[in-house]
ZANUMAR-847158 format. One record per residue (C-alpha): residue number from 0; residue in one letter; x, y, z. Coordinates in Angstrom, 1 decimal. Each point is the difference from the previous one (the first is absolute). Layout:
NUM, A, X, Y, Z
...
This chain:
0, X, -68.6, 36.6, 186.2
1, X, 0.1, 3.7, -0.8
2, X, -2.9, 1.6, -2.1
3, X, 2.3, 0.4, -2.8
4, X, 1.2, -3.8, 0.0
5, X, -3.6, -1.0, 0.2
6, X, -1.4, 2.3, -2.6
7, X, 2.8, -1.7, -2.2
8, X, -1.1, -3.3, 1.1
9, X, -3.8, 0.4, -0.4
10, X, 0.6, 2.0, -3.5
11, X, 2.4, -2.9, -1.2
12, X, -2.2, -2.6, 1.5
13, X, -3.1, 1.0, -1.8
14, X, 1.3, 0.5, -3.3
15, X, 2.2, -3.2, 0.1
16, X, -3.4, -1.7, 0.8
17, X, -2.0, 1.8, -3.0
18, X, 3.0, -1.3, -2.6
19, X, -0.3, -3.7, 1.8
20, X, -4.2, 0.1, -0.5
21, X, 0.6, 1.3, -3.7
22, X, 2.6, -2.7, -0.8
23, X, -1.5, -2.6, 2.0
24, X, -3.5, -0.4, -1.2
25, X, 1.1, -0.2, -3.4
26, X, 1.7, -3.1, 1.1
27, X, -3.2, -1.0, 2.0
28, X, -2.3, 0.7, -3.0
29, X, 2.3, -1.9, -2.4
30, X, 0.0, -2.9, 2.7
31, X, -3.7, -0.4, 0.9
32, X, -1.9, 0.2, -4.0
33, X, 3.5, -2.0, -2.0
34, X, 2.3, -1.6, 3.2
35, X, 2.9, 1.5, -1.5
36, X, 2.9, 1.5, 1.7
37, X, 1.7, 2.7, -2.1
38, X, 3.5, -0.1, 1.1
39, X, 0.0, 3.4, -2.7
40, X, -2.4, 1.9, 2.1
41, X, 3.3, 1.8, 1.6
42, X, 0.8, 1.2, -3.7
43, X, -3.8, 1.2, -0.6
44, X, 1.3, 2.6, 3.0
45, X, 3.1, 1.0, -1.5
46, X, -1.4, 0.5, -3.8
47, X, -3.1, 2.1, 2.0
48, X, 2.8, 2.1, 1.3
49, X, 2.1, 0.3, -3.5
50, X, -3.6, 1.3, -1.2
51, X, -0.2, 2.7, 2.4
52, X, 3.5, 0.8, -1.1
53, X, -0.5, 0.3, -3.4
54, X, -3.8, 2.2, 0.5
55, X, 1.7, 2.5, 2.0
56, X, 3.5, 0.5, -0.8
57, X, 0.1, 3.1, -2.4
58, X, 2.2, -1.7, -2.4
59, X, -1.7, -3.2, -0.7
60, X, -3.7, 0.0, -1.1
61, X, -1.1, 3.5, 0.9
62, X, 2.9, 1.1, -2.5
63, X, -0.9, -2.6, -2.4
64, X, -3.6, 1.5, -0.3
65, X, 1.0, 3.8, -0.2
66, X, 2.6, -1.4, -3.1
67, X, -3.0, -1.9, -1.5
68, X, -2.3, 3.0, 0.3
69, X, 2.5, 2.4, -1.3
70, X, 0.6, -2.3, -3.1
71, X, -3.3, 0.4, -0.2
72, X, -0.4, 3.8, 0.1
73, X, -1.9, -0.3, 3.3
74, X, 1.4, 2.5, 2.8
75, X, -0.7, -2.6, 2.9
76, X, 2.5, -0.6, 3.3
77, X, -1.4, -2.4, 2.5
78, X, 1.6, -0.7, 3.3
79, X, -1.0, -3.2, 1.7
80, X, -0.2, -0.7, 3.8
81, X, -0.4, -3.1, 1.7
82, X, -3.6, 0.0, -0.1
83, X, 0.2, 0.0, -3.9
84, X, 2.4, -3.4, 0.7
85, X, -2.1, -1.3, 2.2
86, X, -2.6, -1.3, -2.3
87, X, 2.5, -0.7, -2.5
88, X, 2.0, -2.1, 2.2
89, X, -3.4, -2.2, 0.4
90, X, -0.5, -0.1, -3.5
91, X, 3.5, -0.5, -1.2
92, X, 0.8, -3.1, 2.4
93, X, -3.7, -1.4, -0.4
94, X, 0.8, -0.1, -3.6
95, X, 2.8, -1.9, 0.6
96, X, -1.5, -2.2, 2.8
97, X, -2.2, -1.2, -2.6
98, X, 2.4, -0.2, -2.7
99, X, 1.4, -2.8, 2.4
100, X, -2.7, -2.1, 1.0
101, X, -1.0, -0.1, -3.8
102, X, 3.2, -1.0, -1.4
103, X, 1.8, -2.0, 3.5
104, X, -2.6, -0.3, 2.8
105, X, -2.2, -1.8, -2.1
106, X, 1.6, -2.7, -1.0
107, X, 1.4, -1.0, 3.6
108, X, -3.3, -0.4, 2.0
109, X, 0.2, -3.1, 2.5
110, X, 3.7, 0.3, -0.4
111, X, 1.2, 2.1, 3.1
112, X, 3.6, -0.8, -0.2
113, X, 0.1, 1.1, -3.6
114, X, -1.6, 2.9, 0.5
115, X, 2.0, 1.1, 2.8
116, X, 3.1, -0.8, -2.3
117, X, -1.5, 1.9, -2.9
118, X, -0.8, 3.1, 2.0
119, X, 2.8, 0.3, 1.6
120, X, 2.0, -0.4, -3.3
121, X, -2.1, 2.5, -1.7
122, X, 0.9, 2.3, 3.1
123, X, 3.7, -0.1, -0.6
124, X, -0.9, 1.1, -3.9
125, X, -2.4, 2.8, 1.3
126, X, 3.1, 1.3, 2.0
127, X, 2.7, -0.1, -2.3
128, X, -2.2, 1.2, -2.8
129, X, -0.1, 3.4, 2.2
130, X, 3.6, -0.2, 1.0
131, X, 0.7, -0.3, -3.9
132, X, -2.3, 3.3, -0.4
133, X, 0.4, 2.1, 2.7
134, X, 3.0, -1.1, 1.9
135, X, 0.9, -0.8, 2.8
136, X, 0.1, 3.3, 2.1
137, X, -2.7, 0.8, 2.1
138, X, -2.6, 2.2, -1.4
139, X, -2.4, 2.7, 2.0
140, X, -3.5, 0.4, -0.3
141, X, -0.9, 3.6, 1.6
142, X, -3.3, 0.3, 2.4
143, X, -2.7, 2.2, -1.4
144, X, 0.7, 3.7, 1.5
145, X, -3.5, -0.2, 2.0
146, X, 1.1, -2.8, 1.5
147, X, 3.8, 1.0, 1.5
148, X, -0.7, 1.4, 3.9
149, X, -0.9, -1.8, 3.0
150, X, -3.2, 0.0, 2.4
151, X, 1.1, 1.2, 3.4
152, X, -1.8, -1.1, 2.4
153, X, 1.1, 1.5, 3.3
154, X, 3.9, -1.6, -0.1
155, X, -0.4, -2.5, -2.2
156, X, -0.1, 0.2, -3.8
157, X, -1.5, -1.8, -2.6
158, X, 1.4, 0.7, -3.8
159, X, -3.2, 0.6, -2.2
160, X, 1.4, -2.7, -3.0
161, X, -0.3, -2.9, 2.5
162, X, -3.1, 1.3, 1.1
163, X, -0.5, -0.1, -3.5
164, X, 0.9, -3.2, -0.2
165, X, -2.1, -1.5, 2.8
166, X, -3.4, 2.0, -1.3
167, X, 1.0, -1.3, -3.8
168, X, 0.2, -3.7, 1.3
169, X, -3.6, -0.1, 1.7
170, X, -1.3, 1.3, -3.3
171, X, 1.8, -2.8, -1.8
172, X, -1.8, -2.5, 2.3
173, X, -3.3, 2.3, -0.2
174, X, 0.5, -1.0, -3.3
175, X, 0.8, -3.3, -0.2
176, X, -3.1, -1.1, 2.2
177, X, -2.3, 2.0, -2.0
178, X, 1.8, -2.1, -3.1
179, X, -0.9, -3.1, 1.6
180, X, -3.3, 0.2, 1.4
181, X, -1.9, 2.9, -2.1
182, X, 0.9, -1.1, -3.6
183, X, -0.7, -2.9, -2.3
184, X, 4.0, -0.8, -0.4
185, X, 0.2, -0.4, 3.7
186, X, -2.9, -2.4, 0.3
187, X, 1.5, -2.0, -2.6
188, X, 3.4, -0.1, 1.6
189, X, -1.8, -0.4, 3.8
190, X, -1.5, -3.0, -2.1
191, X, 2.9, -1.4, -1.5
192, X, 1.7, 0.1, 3.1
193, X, -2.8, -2.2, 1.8
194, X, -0.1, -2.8, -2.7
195, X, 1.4, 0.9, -3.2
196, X, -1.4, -3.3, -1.7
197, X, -3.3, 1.3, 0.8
198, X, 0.8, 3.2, -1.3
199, X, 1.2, -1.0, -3.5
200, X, -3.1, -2.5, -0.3
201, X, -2.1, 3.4, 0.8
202, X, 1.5, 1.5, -3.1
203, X, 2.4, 2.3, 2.0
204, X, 3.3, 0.5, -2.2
205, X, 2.8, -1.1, 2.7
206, X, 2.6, 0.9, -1.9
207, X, -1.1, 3.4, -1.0
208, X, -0.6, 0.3, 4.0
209, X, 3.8, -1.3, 0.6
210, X, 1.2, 2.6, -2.3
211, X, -1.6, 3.1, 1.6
212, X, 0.5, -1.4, 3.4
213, X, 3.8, -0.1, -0.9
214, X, -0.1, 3.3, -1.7
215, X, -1.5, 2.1, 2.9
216, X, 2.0, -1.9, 2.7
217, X, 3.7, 1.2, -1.6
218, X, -1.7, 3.2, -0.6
219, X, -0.2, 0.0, 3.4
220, X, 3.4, -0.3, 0.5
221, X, 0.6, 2.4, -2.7
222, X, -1.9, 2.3, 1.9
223, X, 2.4, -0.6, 3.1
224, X, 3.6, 0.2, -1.5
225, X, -1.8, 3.4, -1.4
226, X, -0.4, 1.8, 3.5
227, X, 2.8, -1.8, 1.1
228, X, 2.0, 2.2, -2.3
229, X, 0.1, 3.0, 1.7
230, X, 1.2, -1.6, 3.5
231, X, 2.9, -1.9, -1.8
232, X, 2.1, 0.3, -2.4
233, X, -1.1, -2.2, -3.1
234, X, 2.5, -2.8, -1.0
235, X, -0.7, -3.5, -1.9
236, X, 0.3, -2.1, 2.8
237, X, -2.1, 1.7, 2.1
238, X, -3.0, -2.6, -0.3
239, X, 2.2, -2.5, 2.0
240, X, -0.1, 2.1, 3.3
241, X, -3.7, -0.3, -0.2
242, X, -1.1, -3.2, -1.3
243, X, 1.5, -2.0, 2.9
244, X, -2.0, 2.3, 2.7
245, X, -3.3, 0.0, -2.6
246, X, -0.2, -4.4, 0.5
247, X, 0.9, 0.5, 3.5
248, X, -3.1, 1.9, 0.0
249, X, -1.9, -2.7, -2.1
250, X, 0.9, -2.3, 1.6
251, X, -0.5, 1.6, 3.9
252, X, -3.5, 1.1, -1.1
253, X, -0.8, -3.7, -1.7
254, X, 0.4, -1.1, -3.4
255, X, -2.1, 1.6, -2.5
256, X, -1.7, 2.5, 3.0
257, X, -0.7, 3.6, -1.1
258, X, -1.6, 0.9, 3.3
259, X, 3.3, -2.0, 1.7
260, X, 2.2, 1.6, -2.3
261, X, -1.2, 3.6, 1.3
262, X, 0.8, -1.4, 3.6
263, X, 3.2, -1.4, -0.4
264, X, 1.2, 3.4, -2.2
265, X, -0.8, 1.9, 3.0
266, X, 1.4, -2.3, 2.6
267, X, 3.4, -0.9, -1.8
268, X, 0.5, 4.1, -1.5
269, X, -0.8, 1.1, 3.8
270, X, 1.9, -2.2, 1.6
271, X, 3.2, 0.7, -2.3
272, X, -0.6, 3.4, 0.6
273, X, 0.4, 0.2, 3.2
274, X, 2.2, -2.5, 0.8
275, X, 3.0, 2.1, -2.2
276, X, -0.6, 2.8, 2.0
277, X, 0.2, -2.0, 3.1
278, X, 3.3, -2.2, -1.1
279, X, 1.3, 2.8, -2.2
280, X, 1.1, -3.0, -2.8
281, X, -2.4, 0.0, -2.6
282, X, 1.7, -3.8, -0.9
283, X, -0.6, -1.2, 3.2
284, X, -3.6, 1.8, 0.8
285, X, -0.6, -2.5, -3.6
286, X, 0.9, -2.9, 1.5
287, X, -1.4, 0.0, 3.5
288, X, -3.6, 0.8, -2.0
289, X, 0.7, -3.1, -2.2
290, X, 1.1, -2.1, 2.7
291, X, -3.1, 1.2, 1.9
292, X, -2.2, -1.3, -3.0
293, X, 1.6, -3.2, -0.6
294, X, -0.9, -0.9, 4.0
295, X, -3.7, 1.1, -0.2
296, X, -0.1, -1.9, -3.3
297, X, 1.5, -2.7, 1.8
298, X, -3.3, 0.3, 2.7
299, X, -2.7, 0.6, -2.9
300, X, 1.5, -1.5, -3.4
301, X, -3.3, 1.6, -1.6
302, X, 1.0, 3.4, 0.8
303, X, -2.5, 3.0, 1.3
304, X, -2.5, -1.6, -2.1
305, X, -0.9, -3.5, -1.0
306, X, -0.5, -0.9, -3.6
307, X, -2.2, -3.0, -1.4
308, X, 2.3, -2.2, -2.9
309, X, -1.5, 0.5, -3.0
310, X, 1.5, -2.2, -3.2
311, X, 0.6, 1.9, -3.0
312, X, -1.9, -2.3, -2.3
């Protein structure tokens, strides 16, 4: 493999593995505090990525704000960047992440096959509601002009956005662990998750802790389809490309897993990486990874890391 072809691959690898951890502990989160499987995480991505559209395209919100402010006699003109969306994205999917666990989630706990049914329903409406907005031709989402470039290093060159992307994702998890083990909210979830009778006798307020735990996992996911953006082209299907991989992961790493989740993002975005470059069919390089999965599943149905049941009630 030249230095060119492995820069690609180690460049590709790495960021496909940063979007997998994003998406994929959501799912893992969502799993281990409610045992729910949101078949609508994929759509979570995709209206993360619509946000980034509409923060930085010139037309949309940034022009909506300079027409406000002129109605206003105000002499303002604001440009947004990704890093403006960024934190939107979280807040605008996390929003609606709780918005559905309030008024769906809620009412289907201890019914998995509902709730898969009902998620994956309301994922159809989330993408034809944005088909019915914004069409269906792809939209861009430009990278921030500090981040266009590469790193050379000797022959082989790393672009600075997936870079980007790698750094941004061991913040998220920085993040997430500090969430969990250096703040009241995460005791209460860690606590929930151990034995959530136990929990609600002690006065803690599961369902408030469902609802934020919800919210912050597809703002997770928002947070993906967001720096997604600017490696793809944004279309209202786009979720479904990445959902399938994300439960591979979940599943790979063990049900309900952050720490396996991590593991099975690196080992299933590396290995796809690579294997295109080395089959040259990016179809193909997906399914000898899957296949490859299903057989170590086959060895260790628990995946990378073993879970304890836990009952929901």
């Amino acid at each position: 493999m030249t230095p060119t072809a492995l820069g690609e691959a180690l460049s590709n690898s790495l960021s496909l593995s940063s979007i997998l951890v994003l998406t994929a502990i959501g799912l893992a989160i969502t799993f281990g505090v409610m045992r729910v499987i949101n078949m609508a995480h994929g759509e979570m991505l995709m209206l993360g990525a619509y946000t980034a559209f509409v923060v930085t395209d010139p037309q949309l919100l940034p022009a909506w704000i300079n027409e406000l402010a002129a109605a206003c006699g105000l002499e303002w003109h604001v440009e947004f960047n990704l890093f403006y969306a960024i934190p939107m994205a979280f807040l605008v999917v996390g929003f609606v992440g709780y918005l559905t666990e309030v008024f769906l989630i809620r009412h289907l706990y201890g019914r998995p096959l509902d709730t898969l049914l009902a998620t994956w329903g309301l994922g159809l409406v989330f993408q034809q509601t944005v088909n019915l907005i914004f069409g269906a031709n792809l939209k861009a989402v430009e990278q921030p002009k500090v981040l266009v470039g590469n790193f050379q290093i000797g022959e082989l060159a790393l672009p600075h956005y997936r870079i980007f992307i790698v750094g941004f994702t061991l913040l998220c998890l920085l993040l997430v662990y500090l969430w969990f083990y250096g703040t009241s909210s995460g005791l209460k979830i860690r606590a929930v998750v151990q034995n959530r009778a136990m929990a609600s006798a002690l006065g803690i307020s599961t369902r408030r802790v469902d609802s934020l735990t919800f919210a912050i996992a597809t703002g997770l996911a928002g947070v993906a389809g967001c720096i997604l953006g600017p490696l793809y082209n944004v279309n209202y299907t786009m979720g479904n490309q990445y959902v399938v991989d994300a439960f591979m992961v979940v599943i790979l790493g063990g049900m309900g897993q952050l720490l396996g989740s991590i593991a099975g993002a690196v080992v299933i975005g590396t290995g796809t990486g690579f294997v295109e470059k080395l089959v040259e069919q990016p179809p193909m390089a997906k399914v000898i990874v899957l296949v490859t999965v299903v057989c170590f599943l086959l060895y260790r149905p628990a995946g990378l890391f073993t879970t304890k049941e836990r009952s929901y009630e």
